[in-house]
SEPA-660639 format. One record per residue (C-alpha): residue number from 1; residue in one letter; chain; y, x, z. Coordinates in nm, 4 decimals. Each point is the difference from the previous one (the first is absolute). Layout:
N
   num   residuo   cadena          Y          X          Z
   NUM         a        A          Y          X          Z
...
***
This chain:
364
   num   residuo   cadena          Y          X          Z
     1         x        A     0.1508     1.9239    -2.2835
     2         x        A     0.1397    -0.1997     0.2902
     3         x        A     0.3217     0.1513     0.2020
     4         x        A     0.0185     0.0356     0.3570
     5         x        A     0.1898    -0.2790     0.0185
     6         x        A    -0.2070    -0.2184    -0.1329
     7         x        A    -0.3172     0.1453     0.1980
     8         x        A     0.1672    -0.0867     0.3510
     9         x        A     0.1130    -0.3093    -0.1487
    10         x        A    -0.3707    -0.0858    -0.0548
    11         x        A    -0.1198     0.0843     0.2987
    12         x        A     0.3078    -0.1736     0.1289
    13         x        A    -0.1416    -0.3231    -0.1541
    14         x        A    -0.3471     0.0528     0.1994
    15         x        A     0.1525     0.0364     0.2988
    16         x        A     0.2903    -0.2761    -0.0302
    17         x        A    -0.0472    -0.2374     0.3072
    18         x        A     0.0015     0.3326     0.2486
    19         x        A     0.2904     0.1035    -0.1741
    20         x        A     0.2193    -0.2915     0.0294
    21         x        A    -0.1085    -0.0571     0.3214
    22         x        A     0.1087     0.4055     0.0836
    23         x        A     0.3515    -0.0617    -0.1707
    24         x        A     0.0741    -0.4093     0.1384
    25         x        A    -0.0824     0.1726     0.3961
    26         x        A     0.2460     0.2901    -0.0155
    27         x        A     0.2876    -0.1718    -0.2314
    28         x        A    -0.0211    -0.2739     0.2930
    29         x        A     0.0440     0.2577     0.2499
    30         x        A     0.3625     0.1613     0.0953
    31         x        A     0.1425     0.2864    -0.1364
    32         x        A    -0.1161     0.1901     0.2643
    33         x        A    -0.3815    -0.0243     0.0203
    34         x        A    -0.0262     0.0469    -0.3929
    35         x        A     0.0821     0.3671     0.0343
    36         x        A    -0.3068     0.0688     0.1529
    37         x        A    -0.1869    -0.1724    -0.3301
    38         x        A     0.2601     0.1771    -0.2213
    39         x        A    -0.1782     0.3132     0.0712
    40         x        A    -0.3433    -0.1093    -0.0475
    41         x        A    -0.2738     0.0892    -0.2567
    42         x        A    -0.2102    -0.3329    -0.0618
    43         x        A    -0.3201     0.1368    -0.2031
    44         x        A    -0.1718    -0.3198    -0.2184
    45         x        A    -0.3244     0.1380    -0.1817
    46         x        A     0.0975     0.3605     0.0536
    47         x        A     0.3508    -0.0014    -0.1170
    48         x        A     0.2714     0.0644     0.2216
    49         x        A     0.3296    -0.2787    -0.0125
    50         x        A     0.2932     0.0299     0.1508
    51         x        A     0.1455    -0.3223     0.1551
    52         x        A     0.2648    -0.0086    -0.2972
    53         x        A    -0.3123     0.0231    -0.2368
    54         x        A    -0.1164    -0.3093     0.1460
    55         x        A     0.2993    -0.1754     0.0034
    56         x        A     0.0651     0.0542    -0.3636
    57         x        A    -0.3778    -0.0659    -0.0902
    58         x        A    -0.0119    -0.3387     0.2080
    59         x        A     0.3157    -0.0620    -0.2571
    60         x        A    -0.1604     0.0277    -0.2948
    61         x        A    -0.3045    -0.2011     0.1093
    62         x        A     0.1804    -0.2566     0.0634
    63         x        A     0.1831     0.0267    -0.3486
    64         x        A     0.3484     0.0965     0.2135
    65         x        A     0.2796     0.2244    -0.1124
    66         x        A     0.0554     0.3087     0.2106
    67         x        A     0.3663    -0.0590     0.0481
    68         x        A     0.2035     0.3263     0.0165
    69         x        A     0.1383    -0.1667     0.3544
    70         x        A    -0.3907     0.0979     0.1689
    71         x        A    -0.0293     0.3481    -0.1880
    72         x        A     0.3681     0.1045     0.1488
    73         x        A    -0.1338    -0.1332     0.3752
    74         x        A    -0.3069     0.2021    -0.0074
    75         x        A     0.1405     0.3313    -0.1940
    76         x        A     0.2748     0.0190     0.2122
    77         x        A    -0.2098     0.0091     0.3226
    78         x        A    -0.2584     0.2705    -0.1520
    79         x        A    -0.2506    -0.2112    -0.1591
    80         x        A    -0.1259     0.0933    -0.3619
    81         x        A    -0.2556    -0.1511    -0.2220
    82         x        A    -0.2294     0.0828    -0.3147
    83         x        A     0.0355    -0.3805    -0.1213
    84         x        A     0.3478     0.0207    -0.1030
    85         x        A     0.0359    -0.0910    -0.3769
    86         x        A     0.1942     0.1753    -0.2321
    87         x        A     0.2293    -0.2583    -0.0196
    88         x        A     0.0916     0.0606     0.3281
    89         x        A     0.0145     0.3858    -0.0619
    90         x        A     0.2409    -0.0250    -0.2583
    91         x        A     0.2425    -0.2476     0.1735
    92         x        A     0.3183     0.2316     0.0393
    93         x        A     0.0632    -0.1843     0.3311
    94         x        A    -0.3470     0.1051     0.1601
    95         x        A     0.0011     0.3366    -0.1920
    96         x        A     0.1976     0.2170     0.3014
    97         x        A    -0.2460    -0.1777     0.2511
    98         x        A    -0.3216     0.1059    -0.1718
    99         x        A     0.0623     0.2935    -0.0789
   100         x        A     0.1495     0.1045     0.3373
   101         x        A    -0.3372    -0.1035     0.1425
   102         x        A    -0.2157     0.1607    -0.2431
   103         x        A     0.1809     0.3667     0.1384
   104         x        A    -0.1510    -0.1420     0.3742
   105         x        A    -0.3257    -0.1181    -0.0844
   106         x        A    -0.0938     0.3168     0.1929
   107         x        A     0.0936    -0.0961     0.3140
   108         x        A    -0.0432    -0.3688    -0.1280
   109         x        A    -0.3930     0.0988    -0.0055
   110         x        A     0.0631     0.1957     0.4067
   111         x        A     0.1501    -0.3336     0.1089
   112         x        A    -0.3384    -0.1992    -0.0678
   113         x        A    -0.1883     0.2737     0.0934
   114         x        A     0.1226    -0.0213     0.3365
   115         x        A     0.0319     0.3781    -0.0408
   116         x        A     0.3468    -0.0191     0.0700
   117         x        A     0.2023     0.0317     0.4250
   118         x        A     0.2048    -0.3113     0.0718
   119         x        A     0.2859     0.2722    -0.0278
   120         x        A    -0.0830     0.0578    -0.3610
   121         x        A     0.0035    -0.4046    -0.0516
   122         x        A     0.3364    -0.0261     0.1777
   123         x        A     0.1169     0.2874    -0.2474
   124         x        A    -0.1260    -0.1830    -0.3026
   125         x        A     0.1782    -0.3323     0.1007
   126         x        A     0.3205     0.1906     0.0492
   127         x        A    -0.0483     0.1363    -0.3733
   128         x        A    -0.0667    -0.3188    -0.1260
   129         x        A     0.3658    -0.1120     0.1863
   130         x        A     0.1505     0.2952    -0.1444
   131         x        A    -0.1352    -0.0677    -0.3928
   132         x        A     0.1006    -0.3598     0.0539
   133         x        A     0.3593     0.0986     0.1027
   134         x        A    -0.0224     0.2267    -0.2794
   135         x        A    -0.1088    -0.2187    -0.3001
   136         x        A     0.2601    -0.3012     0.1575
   137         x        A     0.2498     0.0542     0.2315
   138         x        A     0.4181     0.0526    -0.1866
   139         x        A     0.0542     0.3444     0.0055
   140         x        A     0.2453     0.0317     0.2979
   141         x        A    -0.2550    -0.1528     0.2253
   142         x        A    -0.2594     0.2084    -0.1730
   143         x        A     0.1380     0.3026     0.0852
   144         x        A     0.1407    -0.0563     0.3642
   145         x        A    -0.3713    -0.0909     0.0423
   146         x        A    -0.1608     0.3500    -0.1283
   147         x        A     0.2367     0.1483     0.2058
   148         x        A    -0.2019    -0.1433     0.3577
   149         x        A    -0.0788     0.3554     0.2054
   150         x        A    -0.3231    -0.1710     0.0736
   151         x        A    -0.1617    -0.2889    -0.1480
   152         x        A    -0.0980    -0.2653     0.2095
   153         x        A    -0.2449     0.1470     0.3480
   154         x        A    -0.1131     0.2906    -0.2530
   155         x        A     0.1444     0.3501     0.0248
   156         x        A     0.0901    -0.0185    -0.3491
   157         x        A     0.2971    -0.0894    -0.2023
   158         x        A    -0.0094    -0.1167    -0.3511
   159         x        A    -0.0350     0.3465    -0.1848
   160         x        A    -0.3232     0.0992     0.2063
   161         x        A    -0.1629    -0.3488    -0.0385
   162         x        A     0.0771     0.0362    -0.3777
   163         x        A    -0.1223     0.3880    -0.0267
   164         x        A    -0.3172    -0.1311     0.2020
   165         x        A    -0.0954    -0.2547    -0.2571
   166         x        A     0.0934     0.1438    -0.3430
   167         x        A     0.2904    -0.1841    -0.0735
   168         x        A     0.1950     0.2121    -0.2467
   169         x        A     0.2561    -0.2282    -0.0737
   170         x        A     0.1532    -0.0777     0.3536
   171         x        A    -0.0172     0.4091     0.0209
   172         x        A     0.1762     0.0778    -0.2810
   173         x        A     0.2629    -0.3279     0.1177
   174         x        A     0.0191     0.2130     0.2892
   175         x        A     0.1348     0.2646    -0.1729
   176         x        A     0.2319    -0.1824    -0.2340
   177         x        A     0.2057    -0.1553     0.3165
   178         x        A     0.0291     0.3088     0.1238
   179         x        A    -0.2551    -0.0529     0.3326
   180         x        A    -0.1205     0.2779     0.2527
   181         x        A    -0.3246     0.0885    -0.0971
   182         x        A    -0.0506     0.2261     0.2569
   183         x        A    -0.0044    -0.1567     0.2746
   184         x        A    -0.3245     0.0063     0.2395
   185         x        A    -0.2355    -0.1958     0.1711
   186         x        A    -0.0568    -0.0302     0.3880
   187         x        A    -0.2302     0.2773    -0.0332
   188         x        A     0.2108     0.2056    -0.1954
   189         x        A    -0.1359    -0.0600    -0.3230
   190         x        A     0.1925    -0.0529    -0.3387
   191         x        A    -0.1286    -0.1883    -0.3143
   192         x        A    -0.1811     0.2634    -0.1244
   193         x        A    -0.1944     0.1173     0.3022
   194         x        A    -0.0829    -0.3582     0.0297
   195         x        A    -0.1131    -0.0390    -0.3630
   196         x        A    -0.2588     0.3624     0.0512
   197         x        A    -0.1335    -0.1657     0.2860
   198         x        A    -0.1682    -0.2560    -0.1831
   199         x        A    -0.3775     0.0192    -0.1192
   200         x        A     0.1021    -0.0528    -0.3293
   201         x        A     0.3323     0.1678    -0.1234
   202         x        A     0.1578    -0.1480    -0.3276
   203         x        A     0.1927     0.3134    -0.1863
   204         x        A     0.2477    -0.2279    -0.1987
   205         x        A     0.1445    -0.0834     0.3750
   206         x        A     0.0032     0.4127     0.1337
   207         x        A     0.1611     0.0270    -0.3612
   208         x        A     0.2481    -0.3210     0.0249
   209         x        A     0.0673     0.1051     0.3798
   210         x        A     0.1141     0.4059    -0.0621
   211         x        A     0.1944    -0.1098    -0.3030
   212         x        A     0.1835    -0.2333     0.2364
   213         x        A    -0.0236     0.3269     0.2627
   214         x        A    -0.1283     0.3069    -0.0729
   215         x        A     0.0849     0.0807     0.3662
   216         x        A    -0.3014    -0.2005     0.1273
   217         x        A    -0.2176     0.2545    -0.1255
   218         x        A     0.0444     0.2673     0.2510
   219         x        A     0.1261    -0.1806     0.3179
   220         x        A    -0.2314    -0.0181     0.2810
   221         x        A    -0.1077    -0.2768     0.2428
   222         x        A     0.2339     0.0981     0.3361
   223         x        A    -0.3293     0.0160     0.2421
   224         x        A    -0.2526     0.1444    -0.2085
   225         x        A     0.2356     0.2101    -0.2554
   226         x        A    -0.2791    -0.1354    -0.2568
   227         x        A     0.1860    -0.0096    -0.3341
   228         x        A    -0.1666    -0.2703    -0.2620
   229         x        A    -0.2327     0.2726    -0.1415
   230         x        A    -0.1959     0.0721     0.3239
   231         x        A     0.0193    -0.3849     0.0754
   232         x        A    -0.1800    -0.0482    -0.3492
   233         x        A    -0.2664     0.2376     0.0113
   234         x        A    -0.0817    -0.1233     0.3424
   235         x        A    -0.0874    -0.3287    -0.1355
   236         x        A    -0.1094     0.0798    -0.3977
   237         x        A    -0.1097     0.3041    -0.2439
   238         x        A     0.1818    -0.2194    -0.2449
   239         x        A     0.0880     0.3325    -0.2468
   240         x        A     0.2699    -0.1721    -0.2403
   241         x        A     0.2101    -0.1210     0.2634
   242         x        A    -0.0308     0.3649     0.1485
   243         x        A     0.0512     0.1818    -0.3378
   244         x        A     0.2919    -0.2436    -0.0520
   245         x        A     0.1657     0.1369     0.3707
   246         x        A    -0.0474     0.3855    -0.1233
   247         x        A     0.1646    -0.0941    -0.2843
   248         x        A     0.3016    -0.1666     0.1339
   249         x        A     0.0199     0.3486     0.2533
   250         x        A    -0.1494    -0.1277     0.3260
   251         x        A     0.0196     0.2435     0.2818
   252         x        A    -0.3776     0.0923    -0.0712
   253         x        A    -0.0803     0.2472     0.3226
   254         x        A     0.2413    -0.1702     0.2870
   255         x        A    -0.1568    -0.0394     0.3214
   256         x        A     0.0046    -0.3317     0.2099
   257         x        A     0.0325     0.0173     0.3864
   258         x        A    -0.3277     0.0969     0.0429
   259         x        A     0.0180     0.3074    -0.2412
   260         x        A    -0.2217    -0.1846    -0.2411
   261         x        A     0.0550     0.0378    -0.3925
   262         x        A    -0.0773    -0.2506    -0.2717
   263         x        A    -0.2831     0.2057    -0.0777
   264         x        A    -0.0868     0.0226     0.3449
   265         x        A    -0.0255    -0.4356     0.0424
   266         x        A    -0.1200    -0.0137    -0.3960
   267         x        A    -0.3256     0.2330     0.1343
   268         x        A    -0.0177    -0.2393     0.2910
   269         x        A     0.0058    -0.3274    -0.1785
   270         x        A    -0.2844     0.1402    -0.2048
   271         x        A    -0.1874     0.1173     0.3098
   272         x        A     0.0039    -0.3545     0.1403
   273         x        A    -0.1024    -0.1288    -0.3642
   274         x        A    -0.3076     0.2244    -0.0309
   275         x        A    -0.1127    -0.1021     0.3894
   276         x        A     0.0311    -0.3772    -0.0626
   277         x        A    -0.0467    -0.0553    -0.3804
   278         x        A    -0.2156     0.3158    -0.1236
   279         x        A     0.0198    -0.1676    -0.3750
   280         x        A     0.3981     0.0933    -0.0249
   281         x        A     0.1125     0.3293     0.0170
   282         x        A     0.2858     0.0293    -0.1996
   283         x        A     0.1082     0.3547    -0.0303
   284         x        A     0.2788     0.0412    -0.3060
   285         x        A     0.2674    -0.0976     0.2677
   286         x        A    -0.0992     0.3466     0.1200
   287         x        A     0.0461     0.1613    -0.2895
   288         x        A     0.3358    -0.1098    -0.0880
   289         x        A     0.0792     0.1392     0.3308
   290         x        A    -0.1515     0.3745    -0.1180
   291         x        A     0.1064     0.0345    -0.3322
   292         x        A     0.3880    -0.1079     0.0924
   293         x        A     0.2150     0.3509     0.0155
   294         x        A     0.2319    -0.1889     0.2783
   295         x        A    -0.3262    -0.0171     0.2465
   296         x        A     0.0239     0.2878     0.2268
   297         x        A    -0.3161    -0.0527     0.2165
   298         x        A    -0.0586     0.1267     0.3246
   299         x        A    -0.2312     0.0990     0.2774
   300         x        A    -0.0790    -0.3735     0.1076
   301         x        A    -0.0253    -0.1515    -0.3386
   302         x        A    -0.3004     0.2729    -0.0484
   303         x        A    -0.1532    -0.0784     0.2996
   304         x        A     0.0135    -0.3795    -0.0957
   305         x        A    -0.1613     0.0385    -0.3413
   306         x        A    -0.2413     0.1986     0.1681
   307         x        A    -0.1053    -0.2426     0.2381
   308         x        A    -0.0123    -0.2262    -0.2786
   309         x        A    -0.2694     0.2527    -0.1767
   310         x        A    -0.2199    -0.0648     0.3124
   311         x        A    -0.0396    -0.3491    -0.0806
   312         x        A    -0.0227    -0.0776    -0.3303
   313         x        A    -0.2881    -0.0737    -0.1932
   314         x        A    -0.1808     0.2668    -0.1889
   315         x        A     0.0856    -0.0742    -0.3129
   316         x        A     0.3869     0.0411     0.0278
   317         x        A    -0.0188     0.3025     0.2378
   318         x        A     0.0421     0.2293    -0.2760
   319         x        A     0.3528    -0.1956    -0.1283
   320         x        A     0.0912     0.0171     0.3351
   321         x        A    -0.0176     0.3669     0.0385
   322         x        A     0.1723     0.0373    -0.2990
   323         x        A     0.3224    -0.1427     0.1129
   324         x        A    -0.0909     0.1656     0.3372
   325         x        A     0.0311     0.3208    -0.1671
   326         x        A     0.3048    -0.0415    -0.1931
   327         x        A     0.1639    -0.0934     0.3289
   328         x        A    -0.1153     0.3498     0.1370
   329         x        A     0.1369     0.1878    -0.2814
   330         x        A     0.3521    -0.1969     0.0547
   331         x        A    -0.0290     0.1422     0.2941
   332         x        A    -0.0617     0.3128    -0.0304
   333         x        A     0.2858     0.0269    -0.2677
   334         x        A     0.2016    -0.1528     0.2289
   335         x        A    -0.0288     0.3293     0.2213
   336         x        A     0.1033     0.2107    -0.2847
   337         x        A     0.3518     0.1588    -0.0006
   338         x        A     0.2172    -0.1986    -0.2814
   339         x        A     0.0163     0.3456    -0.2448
   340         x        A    -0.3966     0.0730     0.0395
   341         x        A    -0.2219    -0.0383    -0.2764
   342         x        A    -0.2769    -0.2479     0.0355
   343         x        A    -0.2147     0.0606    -0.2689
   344         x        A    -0.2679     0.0974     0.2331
   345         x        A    -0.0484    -0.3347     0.1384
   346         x        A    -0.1642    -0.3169    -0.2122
   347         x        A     0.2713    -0.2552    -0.1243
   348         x        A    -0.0655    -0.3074     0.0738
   349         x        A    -0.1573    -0.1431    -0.2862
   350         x        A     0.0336    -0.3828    -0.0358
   351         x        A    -0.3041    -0.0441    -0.2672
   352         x        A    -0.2507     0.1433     0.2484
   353         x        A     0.0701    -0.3446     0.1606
   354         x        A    -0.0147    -0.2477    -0.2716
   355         x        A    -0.3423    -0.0753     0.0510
   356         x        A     0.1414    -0.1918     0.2815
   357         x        A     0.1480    -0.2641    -0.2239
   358         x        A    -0.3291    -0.0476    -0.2132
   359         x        A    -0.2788    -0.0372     0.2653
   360         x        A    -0.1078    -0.2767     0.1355
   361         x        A    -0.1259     0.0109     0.3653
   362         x        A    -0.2713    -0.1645     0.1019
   363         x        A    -0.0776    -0.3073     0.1479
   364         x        A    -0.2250    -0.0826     0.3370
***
């Protein structure tokens, strides 16, 4: 069975002349108007190719080494490709590179998307600066240059831009010459608020980032007061890096500026889920909320997951009343002198909710 190498180099091979003519345009260009083709998806017979893939497929139709010369240029400015051999793979040299681009294929993928602001590009070039500096520069001039309050027109400095895109190893350099890691962004937020505002939160960086500074986990943005919890569950019902917060003793009930829980946004972010995407409603990060002995619920936070009872689907009403009522009995307990008994009430009983972990809701 063919690889998928070999596949794109075949269809490579169909489409040769428009490829070389693709690649001989833009290399004739100046740096400057290649970026634009950098971040390009070219699609031959209904596979996607990134400009590098067509670089190094117009080199081996022409029976041309990839020298290790072009794969640094077009690594080091973002570019990755599915045509690399495993040669180059294994070339200690080109190793670092690879892999470092292999963690951002993510926002590799945003890039040719055009999903991304030209913000987030300017942010990504910085990175790219700051890995280069990293993986080259002497250490003295290394780590004056880490050390930059901001980094270039961004608001960040080095340890944000390297919380932002995963890089564990210039955070835990951080840490080993002895940097500020608290330190905050023009909008008053540090690494870790910036890292739980991200669609997609990575929990070996929350992990990397409190062992550097367990502080982070309860400090709050200066205008909001949001601490990284409500900032996560205002952008994801993502339940391990949640169960991993609770675990590392996040302030679980604090209130922001506008009196607003975790819970309180959590229920909210699901609210605006259920309204634009009625196929994902995903409830457990609820649950972990109920069943956790440090959540001390109150008035508001019933009221919210009521609201939320009033408009979600039929199906998961029931699961929703469930933690609805647990939240009432906290309540009510909560009313109780300390010394009184409260074997009249219902404990809250965290298997009447595990159905919500099993069932699948359905899709419209």
């Amino acid at each position: 069975m063919k690889s998928h190498r070999d596949l794109k180099l075949e269809i490579a091979k169909k489409n040769r002349r428009a490829i070389e003519d693709i690649v001989c345009d833009v290399l004739d260009t100046s740096e400057a108007n290649r970026i634009p083709y950098f971040k390009k998806t070219f699609k031959f017979d209904g596979v996607d190719f990134s400009f590098f893939d067509l670089v190094i497929a117009d080199s081996v139709i022409r029976g041309q080494a990839v020298t290790d010369e072009t794969i640094k240029y077009f690594t080091e400015r973002g570019l990755t490709s599915d045509l690399l051999s495993e040669e180059h793979k294994a070339n200690p040299e080109l190793k670092q590179i690879i892999e470092n681009l292999e963690r951002l294929n993510v926002h590799s993928d945003q890039l040719s998307s055009g999903s991304t602001t030209d913000e987030e590009e300017q942010e990504y070039g910085y990175y790219l600066q700051l890995r280069k500096i990293f993986d080259t520069e002497p250490k003295a001039k290394k780590d004056g240059l880490l050390k930059l309050t901001r980094w270039g027109d961004s608001q960040y400095n080095g340890f944000h831009l390297a919380a932002l895109f995963n890089d564990l190893d210039i955070l835990q350099y951080w840490k080993q010459i002895k940097l500020s890691s608290s330190e905050v962004d023009r909008d008053g937020y540090n690494a870790l608020h910036l890292v739980c505002n991200q669609s997609e939160v990575r929990l070996d960086t929350v992990k990397c980032l409190l062992k550097i500074n367990s502080g982070m986990i309860n400090a709050v943005v200066k205008y909001s007061e949001d601490t990284a919890l409500h900032i996560l569950c205002g952008v994801s019902s993502d339940t391990e890096i949640v169960r991993y917060m609770f675990s590392k003793g996040v302030a679980i009930s604090q209130l922001n500026k506008n009196k607003e829980s975790p819970f309180m946004v959590a229920v909210d972010y699901i609210i605006g889920i259920v309204e634009e995407y009625s196929e994902k409603r995903d409830l457990e990060i609820l649950q972990l909320f109920v069943d956790n002995r440090n959540f001390m619920p109150r008035q508001q936070d019933l009221d919210k997951i009521t609201e939320l009872s009033e408009v979600i689907v039929e199906e998961l009403k029931g699961f929703v009343n469930e933690i609805k009522k647990v939240i009432e009995q906290k309540l009510e307990l909560q009313k109780l002198p300390s010394d009184a008994p409260s074997s009249k009430l219902e404990s809250p009983n965290p298997s009447r909710l595990q159905p919500l972990i099993v069932v699948t809701p359905p899709t419209h």
